[in-house]
C-alpha positions in Angstrom: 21.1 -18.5 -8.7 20.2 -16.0 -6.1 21.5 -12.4 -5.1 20.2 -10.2 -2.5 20.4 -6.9 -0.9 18.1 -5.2 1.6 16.9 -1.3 1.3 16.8 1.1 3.7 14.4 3.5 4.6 16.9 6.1 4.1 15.6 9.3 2.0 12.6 8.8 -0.3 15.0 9.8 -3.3 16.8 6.3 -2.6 13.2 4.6 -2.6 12.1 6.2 -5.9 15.4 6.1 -7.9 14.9 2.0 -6.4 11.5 2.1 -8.1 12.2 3.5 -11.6 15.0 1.0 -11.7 12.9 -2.0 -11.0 10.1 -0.6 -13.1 11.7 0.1 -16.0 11.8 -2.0 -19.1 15.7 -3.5 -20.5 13.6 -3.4 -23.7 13.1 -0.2 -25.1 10.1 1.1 -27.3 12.3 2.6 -30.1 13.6 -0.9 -31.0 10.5 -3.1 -31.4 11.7 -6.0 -33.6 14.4 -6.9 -30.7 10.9 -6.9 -28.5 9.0 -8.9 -30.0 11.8 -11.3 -30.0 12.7 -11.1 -26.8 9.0 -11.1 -25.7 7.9 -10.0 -22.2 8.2 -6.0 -22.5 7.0 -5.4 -26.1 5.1 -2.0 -26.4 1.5 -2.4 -26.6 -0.6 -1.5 -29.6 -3.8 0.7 -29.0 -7.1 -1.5 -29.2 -9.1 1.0 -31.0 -8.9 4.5 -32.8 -10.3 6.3 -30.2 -7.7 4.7 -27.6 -5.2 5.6 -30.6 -6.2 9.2 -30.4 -6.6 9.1 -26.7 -2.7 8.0 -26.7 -1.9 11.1 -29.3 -3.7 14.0 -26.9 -1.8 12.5 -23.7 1.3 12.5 -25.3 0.9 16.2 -26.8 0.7 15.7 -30.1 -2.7 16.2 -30.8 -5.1 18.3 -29.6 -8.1 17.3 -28.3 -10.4 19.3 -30.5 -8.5 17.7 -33.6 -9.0 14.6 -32.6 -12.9 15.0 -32.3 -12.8 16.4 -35.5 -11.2 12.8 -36.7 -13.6 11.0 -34.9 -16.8 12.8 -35.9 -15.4 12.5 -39.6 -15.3 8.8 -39.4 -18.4 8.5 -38.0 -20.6 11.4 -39.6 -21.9 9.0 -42.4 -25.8 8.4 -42.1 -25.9 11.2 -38.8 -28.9 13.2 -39.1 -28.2 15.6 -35.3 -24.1 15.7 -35.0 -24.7 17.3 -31.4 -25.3 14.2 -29.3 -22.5 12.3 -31.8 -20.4 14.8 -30.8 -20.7 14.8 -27.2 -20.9 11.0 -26.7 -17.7 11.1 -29.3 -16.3 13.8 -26.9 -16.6 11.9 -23.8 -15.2 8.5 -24.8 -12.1 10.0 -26.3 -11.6 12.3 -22.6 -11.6 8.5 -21.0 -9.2 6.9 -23.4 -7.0 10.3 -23.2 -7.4 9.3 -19.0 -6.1 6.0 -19.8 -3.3 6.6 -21.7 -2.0 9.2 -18.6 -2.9 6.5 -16.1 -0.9 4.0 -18.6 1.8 6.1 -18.3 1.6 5.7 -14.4 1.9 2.3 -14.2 4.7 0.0 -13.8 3.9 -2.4 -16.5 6.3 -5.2 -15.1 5.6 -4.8 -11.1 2.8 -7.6 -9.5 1.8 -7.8 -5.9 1.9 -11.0 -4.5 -2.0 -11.7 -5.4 -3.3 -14.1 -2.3 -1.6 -11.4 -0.3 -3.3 -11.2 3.2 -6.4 -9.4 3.3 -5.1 -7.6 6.5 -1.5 -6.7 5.5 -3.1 -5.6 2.1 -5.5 -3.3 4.2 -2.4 -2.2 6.6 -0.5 -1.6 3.6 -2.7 0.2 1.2 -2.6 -2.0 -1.7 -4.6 -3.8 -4.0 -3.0 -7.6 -4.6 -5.7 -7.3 -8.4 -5.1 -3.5 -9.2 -1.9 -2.6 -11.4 1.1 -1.4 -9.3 1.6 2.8 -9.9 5.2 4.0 -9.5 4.2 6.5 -6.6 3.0 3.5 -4.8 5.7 1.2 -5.4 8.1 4.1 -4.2 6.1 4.8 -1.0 6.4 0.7 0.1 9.8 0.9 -0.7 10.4 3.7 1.6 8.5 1.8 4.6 5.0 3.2 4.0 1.7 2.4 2.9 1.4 2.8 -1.1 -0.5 6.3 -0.2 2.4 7.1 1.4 0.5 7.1 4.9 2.3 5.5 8.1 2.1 1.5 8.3 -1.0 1.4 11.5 0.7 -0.5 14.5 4.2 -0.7 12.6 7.1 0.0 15.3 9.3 2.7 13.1 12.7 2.0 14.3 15.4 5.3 15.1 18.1 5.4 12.1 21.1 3.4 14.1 24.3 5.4 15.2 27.3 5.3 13.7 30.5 3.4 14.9 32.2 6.7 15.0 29.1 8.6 16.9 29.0 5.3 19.6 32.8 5.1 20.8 33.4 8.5 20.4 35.7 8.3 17.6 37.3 10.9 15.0 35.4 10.2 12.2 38.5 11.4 9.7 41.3 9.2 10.7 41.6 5.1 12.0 41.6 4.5 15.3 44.8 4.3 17.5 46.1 1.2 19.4 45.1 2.4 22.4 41.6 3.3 21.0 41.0 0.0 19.6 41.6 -1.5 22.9 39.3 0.4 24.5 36.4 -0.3 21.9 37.3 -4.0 21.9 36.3 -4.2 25.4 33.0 -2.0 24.6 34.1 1.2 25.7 34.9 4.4 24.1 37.8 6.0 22.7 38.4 8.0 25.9 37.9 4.5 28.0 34.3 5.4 29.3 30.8 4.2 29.1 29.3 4.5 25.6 26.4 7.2 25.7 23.1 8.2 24.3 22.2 11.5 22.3 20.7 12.2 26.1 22.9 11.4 27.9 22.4 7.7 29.2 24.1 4.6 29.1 23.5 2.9 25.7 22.3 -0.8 26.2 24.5 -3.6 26.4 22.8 -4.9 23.0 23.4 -1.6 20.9 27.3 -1.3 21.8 27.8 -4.4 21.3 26.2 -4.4 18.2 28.3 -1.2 17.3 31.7 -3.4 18.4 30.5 -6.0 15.9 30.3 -3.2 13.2 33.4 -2.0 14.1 35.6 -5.8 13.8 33.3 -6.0 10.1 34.6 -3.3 8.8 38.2 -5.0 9.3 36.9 -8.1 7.6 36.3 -10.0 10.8 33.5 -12.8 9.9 29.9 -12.6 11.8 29.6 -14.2 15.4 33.4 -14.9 15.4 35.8 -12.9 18.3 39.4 -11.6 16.8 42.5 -13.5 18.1 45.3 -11.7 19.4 47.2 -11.7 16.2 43.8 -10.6 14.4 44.2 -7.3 17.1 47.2 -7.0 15.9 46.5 -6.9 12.5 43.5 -4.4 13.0 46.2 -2.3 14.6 48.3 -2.1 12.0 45.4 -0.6 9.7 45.2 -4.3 7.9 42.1 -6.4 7.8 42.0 -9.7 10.3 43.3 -11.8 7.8 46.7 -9.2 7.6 45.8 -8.0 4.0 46.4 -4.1 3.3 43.2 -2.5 3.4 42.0 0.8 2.5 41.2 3.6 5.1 39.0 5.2 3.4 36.6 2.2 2.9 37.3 1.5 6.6 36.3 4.9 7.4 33.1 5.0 5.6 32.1 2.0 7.1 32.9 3.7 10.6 31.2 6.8 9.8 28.2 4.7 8.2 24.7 5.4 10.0 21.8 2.8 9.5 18.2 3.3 8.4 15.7 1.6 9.5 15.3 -1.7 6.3 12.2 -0.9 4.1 12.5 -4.4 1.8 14.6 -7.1 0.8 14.7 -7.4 -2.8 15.7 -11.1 -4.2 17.1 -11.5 -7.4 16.3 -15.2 -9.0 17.8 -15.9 -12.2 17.3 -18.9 -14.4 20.1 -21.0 -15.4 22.0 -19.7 -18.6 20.4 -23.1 -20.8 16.8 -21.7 -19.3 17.4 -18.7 -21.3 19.0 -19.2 -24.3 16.2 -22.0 -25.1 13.8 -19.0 -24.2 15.4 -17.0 -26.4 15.6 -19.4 -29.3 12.3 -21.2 -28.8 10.4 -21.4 -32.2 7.4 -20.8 -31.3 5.1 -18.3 -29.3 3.5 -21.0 -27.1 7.0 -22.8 -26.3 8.6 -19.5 -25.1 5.8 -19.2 -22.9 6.2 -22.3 -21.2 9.7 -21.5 -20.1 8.6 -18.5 -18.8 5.8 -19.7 -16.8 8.0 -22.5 -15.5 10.6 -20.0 -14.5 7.7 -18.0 -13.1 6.1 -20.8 -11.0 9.6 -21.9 -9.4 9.9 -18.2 -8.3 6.7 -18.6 -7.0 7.9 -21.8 -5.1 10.8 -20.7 -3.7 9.0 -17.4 -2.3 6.5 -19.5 -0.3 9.6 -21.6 1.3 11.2 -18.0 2.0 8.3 -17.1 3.9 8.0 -20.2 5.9 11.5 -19.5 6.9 11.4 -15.9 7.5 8.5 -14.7 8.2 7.9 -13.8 11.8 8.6 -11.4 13.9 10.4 -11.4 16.9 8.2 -11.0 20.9 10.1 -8.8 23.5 12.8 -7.0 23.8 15.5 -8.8 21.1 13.7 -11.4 20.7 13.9 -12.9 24.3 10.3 -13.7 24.1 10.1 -16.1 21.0 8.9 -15.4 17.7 5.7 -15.8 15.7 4.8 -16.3 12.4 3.1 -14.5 9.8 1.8 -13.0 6.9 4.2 -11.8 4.6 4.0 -9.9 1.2 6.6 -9.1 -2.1 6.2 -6.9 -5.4 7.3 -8.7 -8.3 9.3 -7.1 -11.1 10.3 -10.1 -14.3 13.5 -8.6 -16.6 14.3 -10.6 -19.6 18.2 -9.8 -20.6 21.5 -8.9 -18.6 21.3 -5.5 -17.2 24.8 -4.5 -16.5 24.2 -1.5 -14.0 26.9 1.3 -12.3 26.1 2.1 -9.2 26.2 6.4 -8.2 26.3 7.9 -5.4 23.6 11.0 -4.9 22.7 13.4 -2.8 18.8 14.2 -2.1 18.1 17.7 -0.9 18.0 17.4 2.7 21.8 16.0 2.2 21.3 12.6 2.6 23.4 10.2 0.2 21.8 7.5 -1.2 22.5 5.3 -4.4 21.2 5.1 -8.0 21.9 2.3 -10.0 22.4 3.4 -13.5 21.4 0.5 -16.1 24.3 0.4 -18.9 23.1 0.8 -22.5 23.5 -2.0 -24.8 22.9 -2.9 -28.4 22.7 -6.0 -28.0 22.0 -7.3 -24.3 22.1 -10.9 -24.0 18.7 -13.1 -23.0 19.0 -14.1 -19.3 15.5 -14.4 -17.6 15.6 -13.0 -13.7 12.9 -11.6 -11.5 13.4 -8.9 -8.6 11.0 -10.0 -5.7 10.9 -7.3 -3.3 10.1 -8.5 0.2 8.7 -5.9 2.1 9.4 -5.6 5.5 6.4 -5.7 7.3 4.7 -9.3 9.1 0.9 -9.7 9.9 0.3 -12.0 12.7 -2.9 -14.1 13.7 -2.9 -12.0 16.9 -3.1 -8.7 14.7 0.1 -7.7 15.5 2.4 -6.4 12.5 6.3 -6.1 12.8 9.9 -6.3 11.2 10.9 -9.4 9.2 13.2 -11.6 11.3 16.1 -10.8 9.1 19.0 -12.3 11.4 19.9 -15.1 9.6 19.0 -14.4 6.1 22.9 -14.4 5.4 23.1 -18.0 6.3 19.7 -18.8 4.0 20.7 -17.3 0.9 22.2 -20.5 -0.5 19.6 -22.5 0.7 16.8 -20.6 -0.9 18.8 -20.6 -4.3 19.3 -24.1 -4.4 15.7 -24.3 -3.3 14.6 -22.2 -6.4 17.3 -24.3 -8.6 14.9 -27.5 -7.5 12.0 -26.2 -8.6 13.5 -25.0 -11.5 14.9 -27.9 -12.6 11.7 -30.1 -11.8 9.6 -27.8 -13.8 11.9 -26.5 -16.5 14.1 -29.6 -17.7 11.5 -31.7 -19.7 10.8 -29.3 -21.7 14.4 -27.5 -22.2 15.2 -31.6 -23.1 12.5 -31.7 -25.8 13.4 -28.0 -27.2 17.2 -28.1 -27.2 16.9 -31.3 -29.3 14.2 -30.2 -31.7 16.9 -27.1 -32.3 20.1 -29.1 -32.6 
């Protein structure tokens, strides 16, 4: 199955509260035996003592001169001059104290897409080999480079105007017949030419772009014109289909501005049977198959996204064509349900954005599923870099999951066959 959703470049609150909740692990430290069955996002042992005490002095509890004092102790026997012991001892445990705050840093589940362009890796700032840190994956998520520099060449579209700011429209109550007449034949409220923040005439394309806005928030279906009963109905305050509707969802929807999109982030999740044999494989090595499998279907399906997406559009809207591209994604691989409420916040500059709140559970249920975030940025041949052409992703989503479901299936049923039979 596949979900999606697309982020905007809103606030950088929205693209780090996005971050920490792609980044962070459905299984927690505190419960390790639950980990270790459930695999993927167990907590890591130290590999030595002095990475053990290196761990202690970055989490604060231990100080760096008492852990010396362990190390020199366990390492005294048969020393003749402690002073070089000591400063070589010294040293090593100030790195492993560096890598357990750099640990810390890292998003332990996130992977770049590793034959990632050499050019959109340099345009973007990353590393496709290096570990993904938090800071970076919030600055791609916001539309920058992981160093949270501008994108070099990258167009950075205006946020779009509101349905409400286009036709001229009080923002705190629905539209009047007369209103609505006037906006369905692209005018505004008051029957004139739709304007600019300067004062000129907006282009054909952006108000009618706003119109189609306007008829979505009224349920009206993409690339499809209202009847005359459908007017009616959008009249009466009901949606096109004559249902009763809510004007305060219609309103938001009005009043809604648009950020430029930052990434699309595509949620693949195995088929229930995929993980519940993960879950009750009986060995190490047979758990890691299915994952793999799952794994390399992603995989799969991605490269088929790309060939279908990826290319930016020549000219104004398009009217010159298209060409392909390079195209890059983070990857983020959860292991149970994550049941998640969604909140509305405000960052400081009074922008609203959304955090999704992952629900606790005791006991969350196995159900393998990776986030792929596809950023929004295309390399050409020609060295250009744009936008993703995003226009008919709505009408791809099926195929791509039924493309990933293929793969899956090719890959994953042999061995599901073999398992479920060796546990029933």
């Amino acid at each position: 199955m596949l979900r999606y959703r697309t982020g905007a470049a809103s606030t950088p609150a929205a693209g780090q509260a996005m971050a920490r909740y792609l980044a962070s692990e459905t299984l927690k430290p505190e419960n390790p035996e639950r980990a270790q069955y459930y695999m993927g996002e167990c907590v890591p042992e130290p590999a030595s003592e002095i990475d053990r005490l290196g761990h202690a002095v970055a989490s604060g509890t231990l100080l760096h001169s008492e852990a010396l004092d362990q190390l020199i102790e366990q390492s005294v026997r048969g020393a003749e001059d402690l002073a070089p012991l000591q400063a070589g001892l010294s040293a090593q445990l100030v790195d492993a104290t560096r890598r357990a705050e750099a640990q810390g840093r890292i998003a332990g589940n996130a992977e770049i897409r590793r034959d990632t362009s050499p050019r959109l890796a340099d345009r973007l700032g990353i590393r496709p080999a290096a570990p993904l840190h938090l800071a970076e994956i919030t600055n791609l998520l916001n539309g920058l480079r992981a160093d949270a520099a501008t994108i070099e060449g990258k167009q950075v579209q205006a946020p779009m105007r509101s349905v409400v700011q286009v036709f001229g429209l009080d923002g705190e109550r629905l539209p009047t017949p007369d209103e609505i007449d006037h906006i369905l034949a692209r005018r505004t409220a008051a029957g004139e030419a739709p304007k600019g923040l300067r004062g000129a005439e907006l282009s054909a394309d952006a108000v009618e772009g706003a119109r189609r806005r306007f008829l979505t928030a009224y349920g009206m279906p993409a690339k499809q014109e209202p009847s005359p009963e459908q007017i009616d109905h959008i009249k009466a305050a009901r949606t096109v289909t004559g249902a009763m509707t809510s004007a305060g969802d219609v309103l938001a929807k009005l009043n809604a501005t648009k950020a430029p999109i930052a990434y699309v982030d595509l949620v693949w999740s195995a088929d229930k049977s995929v993980s519940v044999a993960w879950a009750l494989a009986p060995t190490e090595a047979e758990r890691a198959m299915i994952l793999t499998a799952h794994r390399d279907a992603v995989n799969a399906a991605m490269r088929y996204v790309e060939e279908r997406i990826g290319f930016i559009r020549r000219g104004k809207a398009g009217r010159a064509g298209v060409e392909a591209g390079a195209v890059t994604w983070m990857t983020f691989h959860h292991y149970t349900s994550r049941p998640t409420a969604q909140v509305d916040r405000t960052d400081a500059d009074g922008t609203g954005y959304t955090v999704n709140h992952e629900v606790p559970l005791n006991d969350p249920d196995p159900q393998l599923h990776t986030h792929v975030t596809l950023l929004n940025a295309v390399m050409t041949d020609s060295g250009r870099i744009g936008s993703l052409d995003l226009d008919n992703l709505d009408g791809l989503v099926k195929e791509f999951g039924g493309v990933y479901q293929a793969f899956a299936a090719h890959i994953n049923l042999p061995i599901i066959i073999a398992m479920m039979d060796g546990i029933c």
